[in-house]
C-alpha positions in Angstrom: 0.0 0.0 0.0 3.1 2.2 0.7 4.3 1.8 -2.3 0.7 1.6 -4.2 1.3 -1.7 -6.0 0.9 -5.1 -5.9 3.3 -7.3 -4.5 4.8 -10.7 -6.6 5.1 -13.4 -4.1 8.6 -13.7 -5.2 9.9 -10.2 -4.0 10.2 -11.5 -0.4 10.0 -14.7 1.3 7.2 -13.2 3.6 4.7 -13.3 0.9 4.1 -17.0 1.1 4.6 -19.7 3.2 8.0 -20.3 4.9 8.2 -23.7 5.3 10.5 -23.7 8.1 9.7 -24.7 11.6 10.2 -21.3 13.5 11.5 -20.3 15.6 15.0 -21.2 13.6 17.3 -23.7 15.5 20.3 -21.1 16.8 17.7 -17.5 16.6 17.0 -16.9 19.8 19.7 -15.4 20.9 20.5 -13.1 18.3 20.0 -9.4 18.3 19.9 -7.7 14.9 19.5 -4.0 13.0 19.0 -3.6 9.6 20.9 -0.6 7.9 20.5 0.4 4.1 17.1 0.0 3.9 14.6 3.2 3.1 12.9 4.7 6.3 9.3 2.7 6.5 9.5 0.8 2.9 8.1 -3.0 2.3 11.6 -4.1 1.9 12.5 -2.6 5.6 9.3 -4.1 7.1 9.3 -7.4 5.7 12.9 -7.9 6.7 12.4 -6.9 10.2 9.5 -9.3 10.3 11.2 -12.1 9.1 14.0 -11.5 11.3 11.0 -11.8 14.3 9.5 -14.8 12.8 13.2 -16.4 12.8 13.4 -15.5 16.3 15.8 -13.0 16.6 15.2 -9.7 18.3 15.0 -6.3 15.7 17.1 -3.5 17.6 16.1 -0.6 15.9 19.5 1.1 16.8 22.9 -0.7 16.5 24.5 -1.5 19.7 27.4 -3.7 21.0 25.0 -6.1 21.9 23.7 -7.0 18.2 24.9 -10.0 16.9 24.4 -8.6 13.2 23.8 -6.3 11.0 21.4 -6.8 7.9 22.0 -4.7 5.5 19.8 -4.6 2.4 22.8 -3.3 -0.1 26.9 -2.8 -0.3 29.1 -1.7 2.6 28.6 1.8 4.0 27.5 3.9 6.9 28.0 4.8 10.4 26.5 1.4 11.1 28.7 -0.7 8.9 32.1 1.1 10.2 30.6 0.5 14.0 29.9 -3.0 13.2 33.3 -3.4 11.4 35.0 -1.8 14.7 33.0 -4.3 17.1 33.7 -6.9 14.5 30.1 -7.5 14.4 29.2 -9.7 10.8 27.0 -7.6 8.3 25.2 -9.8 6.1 22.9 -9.1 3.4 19.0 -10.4 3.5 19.7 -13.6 1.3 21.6 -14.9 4.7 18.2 -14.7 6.2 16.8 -16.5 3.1 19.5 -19.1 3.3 18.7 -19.9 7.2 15.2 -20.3 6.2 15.7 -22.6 3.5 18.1 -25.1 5.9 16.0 -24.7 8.3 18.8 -23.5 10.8 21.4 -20.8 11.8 24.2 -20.8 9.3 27.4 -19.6 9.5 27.8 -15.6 8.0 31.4 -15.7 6.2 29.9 -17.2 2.8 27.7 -14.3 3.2 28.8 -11.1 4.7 28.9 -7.7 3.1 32.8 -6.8 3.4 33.9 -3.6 4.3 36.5 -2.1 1.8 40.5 -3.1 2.1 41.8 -2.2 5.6 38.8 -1.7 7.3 38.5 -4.2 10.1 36.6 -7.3 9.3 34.0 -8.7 11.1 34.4 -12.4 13.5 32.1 -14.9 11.1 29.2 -16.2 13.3 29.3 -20.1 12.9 26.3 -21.7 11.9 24.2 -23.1 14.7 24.9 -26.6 16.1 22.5 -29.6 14.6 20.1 -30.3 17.3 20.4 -33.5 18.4 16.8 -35.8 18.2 15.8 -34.9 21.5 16.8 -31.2 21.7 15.0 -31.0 18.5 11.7 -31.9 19.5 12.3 -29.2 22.8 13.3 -26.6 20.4 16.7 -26.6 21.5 20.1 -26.2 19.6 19.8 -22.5 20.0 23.5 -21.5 20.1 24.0 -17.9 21.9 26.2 -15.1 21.0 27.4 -11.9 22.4 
């Protein structure tokens, strides 16, 4: 409505089903901003709400305590260079859409946005654990970082 047209179900995962169990094995304990995005656009809502339906928390400012930045373009900012000096990953949306479509947590250095040469790089998250059977079924195999 925002943007007064219709929506294809293939410009964002949230437009059909996600067939994902949710909350995602190793969510739970990450904190996340997005950056890049225009103020109040689908793209920047949708992506916040997948983020939620993962089962991370959406921090609307960056802080030390976010565990990554989603960024919905190249490098750049004042929140890209304070996520490159906490060494916090920033990874573009089709992380998200990767962790969705295994069905857990996976590791960011395949996927992060690089800052240019000789800016500090980022720590790579690793990918979540594999629950085991029984954690599984508990919704364990959350892995936390901070």
């Amino acid at each position: 409505l925002q943007q007064r047209r219709v929506l294809s179900v293939s410009e964002h995962p949230l437009l059909k089903p996600l067939e994902a169990r949710l909350p995602l094995p190793g969510f739970r304990e990450l904190k996340m901003s997005l950056t890049g995005f225009e103020a109040e656009s689908a793209g920047r809502e949708l992506t916040a709400r997948l983020v939620s339906l993962l089962g991370a928390k959406v921090q609307e400012k960056f802080k030390r305590s976010s565990t990554h930045l989603v960024a919905a373009g190249e490098w750049g900012g004042d929140k890209c260079k304070r996520a490159a000096e906490l060494r916090t990953p920033v990874v573009p949306v089709s992380w998200l859409l990767e962790c969705v479509n295994r069905g857990t947590c996976v590791g960011t250095s395949p996927f992060e946005v690089l800052p240019p040469a000789g800016a500090p790089a980022a720590v790579p998250f690793p990918a979540a654990a594999p629950p085991a059977a029984t954690s599984a079924a508990a919704g364990g195999g959350a892995m936390a970082h901070d």
